[in-house]
N, C-alpha and C positions, 0 to 999 in steps of 0.2 A: 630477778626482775619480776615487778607486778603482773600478773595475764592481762592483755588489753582485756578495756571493760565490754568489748564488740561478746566477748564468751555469754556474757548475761543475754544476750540477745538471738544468738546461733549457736554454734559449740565449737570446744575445744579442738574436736577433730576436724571440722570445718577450717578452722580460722588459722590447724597448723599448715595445712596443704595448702593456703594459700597466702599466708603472709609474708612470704620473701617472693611473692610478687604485689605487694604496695610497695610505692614511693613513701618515702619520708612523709610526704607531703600529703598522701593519700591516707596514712595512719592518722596523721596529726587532725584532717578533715573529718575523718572517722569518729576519732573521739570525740571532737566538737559537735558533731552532728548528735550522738550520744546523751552527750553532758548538755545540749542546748531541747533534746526531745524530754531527757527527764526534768530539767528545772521549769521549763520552758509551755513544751506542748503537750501534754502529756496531764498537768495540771488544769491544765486549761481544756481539755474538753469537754467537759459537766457544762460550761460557760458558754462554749462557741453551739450547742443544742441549745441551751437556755435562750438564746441571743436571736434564735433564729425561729420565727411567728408562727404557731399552729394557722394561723388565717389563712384560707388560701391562693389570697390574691395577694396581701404584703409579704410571702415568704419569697414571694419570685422577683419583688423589689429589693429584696434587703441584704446587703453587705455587712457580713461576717463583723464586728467592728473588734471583736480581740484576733480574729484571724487577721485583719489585715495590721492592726498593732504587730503582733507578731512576725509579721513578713518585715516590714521594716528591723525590727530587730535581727533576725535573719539573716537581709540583707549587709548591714550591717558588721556584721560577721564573717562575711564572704561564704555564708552558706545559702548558694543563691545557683540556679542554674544550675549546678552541680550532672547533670544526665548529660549535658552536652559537653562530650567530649574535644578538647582540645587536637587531639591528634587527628580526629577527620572532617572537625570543622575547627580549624586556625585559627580566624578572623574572631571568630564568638565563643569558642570553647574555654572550657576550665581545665587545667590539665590531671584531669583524673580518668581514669582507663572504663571501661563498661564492664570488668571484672570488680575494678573499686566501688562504681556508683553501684551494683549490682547489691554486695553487701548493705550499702545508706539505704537505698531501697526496702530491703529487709526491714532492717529496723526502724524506718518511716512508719512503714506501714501498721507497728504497734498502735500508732495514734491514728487510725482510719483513712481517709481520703484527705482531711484536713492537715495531717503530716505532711508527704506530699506536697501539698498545694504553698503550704507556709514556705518553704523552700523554692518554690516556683519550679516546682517538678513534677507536675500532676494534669494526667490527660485529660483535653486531648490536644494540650498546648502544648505538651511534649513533641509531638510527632509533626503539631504545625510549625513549631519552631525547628526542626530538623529543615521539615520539605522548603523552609524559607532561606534557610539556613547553605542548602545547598544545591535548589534548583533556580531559586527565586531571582531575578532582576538587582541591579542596587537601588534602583526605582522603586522597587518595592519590599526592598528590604529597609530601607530607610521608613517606608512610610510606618509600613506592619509586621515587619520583625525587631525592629527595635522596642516599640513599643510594649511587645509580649517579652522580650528579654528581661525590661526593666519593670514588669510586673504591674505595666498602668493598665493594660488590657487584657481582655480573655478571647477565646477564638473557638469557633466549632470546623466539624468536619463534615460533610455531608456527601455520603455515596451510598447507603443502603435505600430500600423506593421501597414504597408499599404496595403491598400486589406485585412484586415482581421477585424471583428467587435470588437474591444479593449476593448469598455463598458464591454465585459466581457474576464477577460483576461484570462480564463480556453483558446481560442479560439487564445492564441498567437501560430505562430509557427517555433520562431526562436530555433535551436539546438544549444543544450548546451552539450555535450558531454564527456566522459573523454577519454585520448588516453594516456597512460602512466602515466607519473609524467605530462603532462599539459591537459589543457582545450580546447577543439578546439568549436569555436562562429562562426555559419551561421546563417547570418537572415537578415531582409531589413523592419528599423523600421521609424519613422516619428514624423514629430512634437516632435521633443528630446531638451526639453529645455535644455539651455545653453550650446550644440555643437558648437557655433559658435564661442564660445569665446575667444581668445588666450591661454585665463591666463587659459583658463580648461585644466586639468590634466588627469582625471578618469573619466568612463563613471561608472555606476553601470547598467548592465545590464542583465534583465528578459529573461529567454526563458524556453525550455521544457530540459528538460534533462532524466525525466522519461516517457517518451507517453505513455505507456500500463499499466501505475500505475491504479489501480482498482478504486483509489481514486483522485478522478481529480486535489483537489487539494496538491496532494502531484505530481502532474507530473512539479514542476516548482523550478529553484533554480535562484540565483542573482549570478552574478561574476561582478567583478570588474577587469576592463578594460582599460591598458593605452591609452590613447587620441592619443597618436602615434603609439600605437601596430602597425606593419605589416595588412592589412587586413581590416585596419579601415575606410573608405571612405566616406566622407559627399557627398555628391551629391547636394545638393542645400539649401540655407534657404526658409523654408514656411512665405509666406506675410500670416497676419492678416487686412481682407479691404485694403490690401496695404502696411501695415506697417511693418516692417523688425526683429524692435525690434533690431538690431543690438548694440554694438558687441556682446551680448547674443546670440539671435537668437532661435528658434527653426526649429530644421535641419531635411532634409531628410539623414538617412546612412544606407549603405550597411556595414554587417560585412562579409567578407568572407575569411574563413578560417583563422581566428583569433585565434593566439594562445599565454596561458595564463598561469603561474606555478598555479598547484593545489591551491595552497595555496592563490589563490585568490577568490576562491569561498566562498561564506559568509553563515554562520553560519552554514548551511551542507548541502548535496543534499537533493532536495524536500521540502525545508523551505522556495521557493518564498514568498508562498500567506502569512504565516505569518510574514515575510518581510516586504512584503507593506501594509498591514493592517496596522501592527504598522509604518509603514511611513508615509500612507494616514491620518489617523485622526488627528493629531496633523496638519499639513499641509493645509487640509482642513481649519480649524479653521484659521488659520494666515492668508490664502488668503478673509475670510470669513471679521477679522477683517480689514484686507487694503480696502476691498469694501465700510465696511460703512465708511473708511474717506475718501474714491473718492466722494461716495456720498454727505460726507459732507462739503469739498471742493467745489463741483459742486452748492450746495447751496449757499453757501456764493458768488458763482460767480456771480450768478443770482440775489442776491438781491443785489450786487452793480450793477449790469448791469440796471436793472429795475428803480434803485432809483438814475441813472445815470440822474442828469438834461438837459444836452443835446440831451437826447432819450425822445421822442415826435411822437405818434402816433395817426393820429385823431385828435387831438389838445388836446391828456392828456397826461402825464406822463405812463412809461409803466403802474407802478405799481399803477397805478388809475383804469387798466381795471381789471374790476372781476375776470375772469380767472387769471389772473398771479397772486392775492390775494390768491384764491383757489388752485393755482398749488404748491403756495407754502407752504401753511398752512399742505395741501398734503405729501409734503417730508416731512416736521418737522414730522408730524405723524408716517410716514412710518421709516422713519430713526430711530425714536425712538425706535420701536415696534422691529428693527432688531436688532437693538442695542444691546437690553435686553436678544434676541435669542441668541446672538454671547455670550455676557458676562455669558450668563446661561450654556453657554456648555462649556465653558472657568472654570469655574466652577466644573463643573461636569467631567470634566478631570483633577483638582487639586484631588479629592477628592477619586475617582474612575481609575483615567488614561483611555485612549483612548478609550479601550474595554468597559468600564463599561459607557460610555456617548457614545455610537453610535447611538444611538435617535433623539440626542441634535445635535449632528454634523451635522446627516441626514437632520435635518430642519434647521438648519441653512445654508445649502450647497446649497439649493435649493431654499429658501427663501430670503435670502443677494443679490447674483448678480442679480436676476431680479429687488428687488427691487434698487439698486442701478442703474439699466440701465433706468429705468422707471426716478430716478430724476435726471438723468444725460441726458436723453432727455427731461425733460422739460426746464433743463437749458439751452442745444441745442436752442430749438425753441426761449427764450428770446432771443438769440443773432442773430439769422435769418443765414443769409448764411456766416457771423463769425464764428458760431458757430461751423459749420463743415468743417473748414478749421484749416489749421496749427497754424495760430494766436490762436486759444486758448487751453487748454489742452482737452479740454473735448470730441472732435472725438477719439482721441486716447483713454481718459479713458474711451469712450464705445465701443473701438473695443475690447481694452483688459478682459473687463467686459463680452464681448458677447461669447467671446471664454472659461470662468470661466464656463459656464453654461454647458458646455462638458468638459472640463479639468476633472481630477480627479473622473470621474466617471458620467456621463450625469445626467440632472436632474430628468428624469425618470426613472432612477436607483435607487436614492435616496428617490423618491414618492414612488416608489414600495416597499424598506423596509422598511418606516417609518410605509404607510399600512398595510405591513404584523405584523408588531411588534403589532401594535395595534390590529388588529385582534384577537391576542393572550389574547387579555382583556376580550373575549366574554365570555368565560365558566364563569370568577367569575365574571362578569357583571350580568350573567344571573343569577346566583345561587344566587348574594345577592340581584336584583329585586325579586324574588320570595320568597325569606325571611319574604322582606317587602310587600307585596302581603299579603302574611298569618298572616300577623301581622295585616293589613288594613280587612281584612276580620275578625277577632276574636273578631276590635275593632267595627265594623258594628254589629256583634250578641250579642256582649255585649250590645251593646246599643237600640239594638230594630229594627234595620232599614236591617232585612233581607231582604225586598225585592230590596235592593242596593246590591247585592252580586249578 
């Protein structure tokens, strides 16, 4: 039997440990997803940059027009949706596991953000279509979860504030207020991914609505917010090293005095933080998977670039000098080992869902984007001052990578409870060394050799 053709994209030892846990179904998606990024997407992205304006006020109007050609095609296909799992969202899912989508992910991510996105799997409408998915109303899942399902719309997320420390979001403090039968939104938030976009609809937006709550985390709800409400004002897109990211974007906005029918507030007052719990973990994971296939993209670039016979340094071949041997033996390593992190918590969220793999996620969160910036500058340096230019993808897949390591929660956020979790192992650490202590001691005077105690 042929190797699925998934080995081109991960590897061998990867794809044996886990493929007698795909469904039929989940292979045959697999390949499709595969066979439709090389004919498909993959071709087309020289065209989908081409398409989209140096100007920079038409780049923030303009839709993609082979990206969204594409999506239809896609669609089409049933390679659509594909992150929303069937088994813990019924009603809207697809029935593939977050260990399956984990792999697509992977190899999405060959073709940058625009992968993803063609498949309607690309944040931060991943995680709004979860929290709609499954805290939302059917009032408002009709109006604004259908509509991002079937890819007519786009949606941002808004909970980090400027001037305020976000890593912990007890610490936001935009007002969420009730005033009647509506909602009235003050607040001045930042970095709001995909505000910029046209096709966005709905903002889903964090702030306080209970302050004096005893319990900090019950002082926070989520309302859902038209992109045009009265009140709504973007103020500027945030560059990443420069880069715009448009027409997504992530925005500066002011809400002021935004008003809202009650009935847009999600799932009840002071259910923020369990909100974004269940929105961050799964989320996490998916950006966690797209890293290692930047990463492993960025590898393959390097060793055609290296084993490139016109590249000549010294009078060898790159990949004659030691280092670039080592650098690269390096990623394969590295890549692997995140690999296994991502697919284990990928995992351990089929099994448990989000809450019961916080662990897994935790080191995966923290562990993936470094290691991915690490071989995405080595790839850098084979290419010299290429490298960090627009000719190849790899500046921008390590500005976007650099910004992952604070998105969703900073990395020393994530050190901090992986250590605390563990901590938690000391009592019966301790009790069952001492066990074995008394046990090594019994068998010392059984045998004679008391002066070893």
């Amino acid at each position: 039997m042929a190797p699925h053709p998934v080995i081109a994209y991960t590897s061998e030892a990867s794809w044996s440990m886990i493929e007698d846990k795909f469904t039929p179904y989940g292979k045959e998606t697999l390949a499709k997803v595969i066979k439709f990024l090389e004919d498909e997407i993959l071709p087309a992205t020289k065209l989908a940059h081409a398409q989209l304006p140096d100007d920079p006020v038409a780049r923030w109007k303009t839709v993609i027009p082979i990206i969204e050609e594409l999506k239809e095609k896609a669609k089409k296909q049933g390679l659509w949706n594909l992150f929303l799992s069937k088994a813990h969202y019924p009603e809207f899912g697809v029935p593939l596991s977050n260990l399956e989508y984990a792999v697509m992910a992977e190899v999405l991510a060959h073709a940058g953000p625009m992968g993803p996105e063609i498949m309607n799997c690309s944040a931060p409408d991943t995680g709004n279509m979860e929290v709609l998915a499954r805290y939302g109303s059917p009032e408002q899942q009709k109006k604004w979860l259908i509509p991002l399902l079937n890819g007519k719309t786009r949606s941002a997320f808004a909970m980090t504030e400027k001037n305020v420390a976000s890593s912990d979001a007890k610490n936001i403090r935009t007002s969420i207020r009730q005033e009647g039968n509506e909602i009235v939104i003050n607040g001045h938030k930042w970095w709001i991914s995909g505000a910029g976009d046209p096709r966005t609809k709905l903002h889903l937006v964090m702030g306080k609505s209970d302050p004096n709550n005893t319990n900090s985390y019950n002082q926070q709800s989520v309302v859902i917010v038209p992109a045009d409400a009265p009140g709504v004002k973007i103020i500027r897109p945030m560059k990443v090293f420069g880069y715009d990211d448009a027409p997504e974007g992530h925005c500066e906005i002011i809400y002021e005095n935004v008003r809202v029918p009650l009935g847009n507030l999600v799932l009840g007052w002071g259910r923020g933080f369990e909100i974004i719990q269940g929105r961050l973990g799964p989320g996490r994971i998916h950006h966690c998977m797209r890293s290692i296939g930047a990463a492993q993209a960025s590898l393959n670039l390097m060793i055609q670039r290296v084993t490139d016979p016109s590249r000549k340094t010294f009078g060898k071949y790159l990949h004659e000098h030691g280092t670039v041997i080592a650098d690269i033996a390096k990623s394969r390593a590295e890549i692997e080992a995140a690999r296994l992190l991502v697919l284990s918590a990928a995992l351990q969220i089929d099994k448990y869902k989000a809450k019961g793999a916080l662990k897994e996620i935790g080191i995966a969160k923290f562990v993936v984007p470094s290691m991915a910036l690490t071989v995405i500058d080595r790839a850098i340096q084979s290419f010299g001052a290429e490298g960090v230019s627009q000719d190849t993808e790899l500046a921008q897949r390590w500005a976007g990578l650099r910004t992952l390591r604070i998105a969703d929660g900073p990395d020393a956020v994530h050190i901090q409870q992986v250590g605390q979790r563990e901590l938690k192992r000391a009592p019966e650490l301790v009790r069952k060394a001492q066990e074995i202590k008394a046990k090594q001691i019994a068998l010392l005077k059984k045998n004679g050799f008391t002066s070893r105690l």
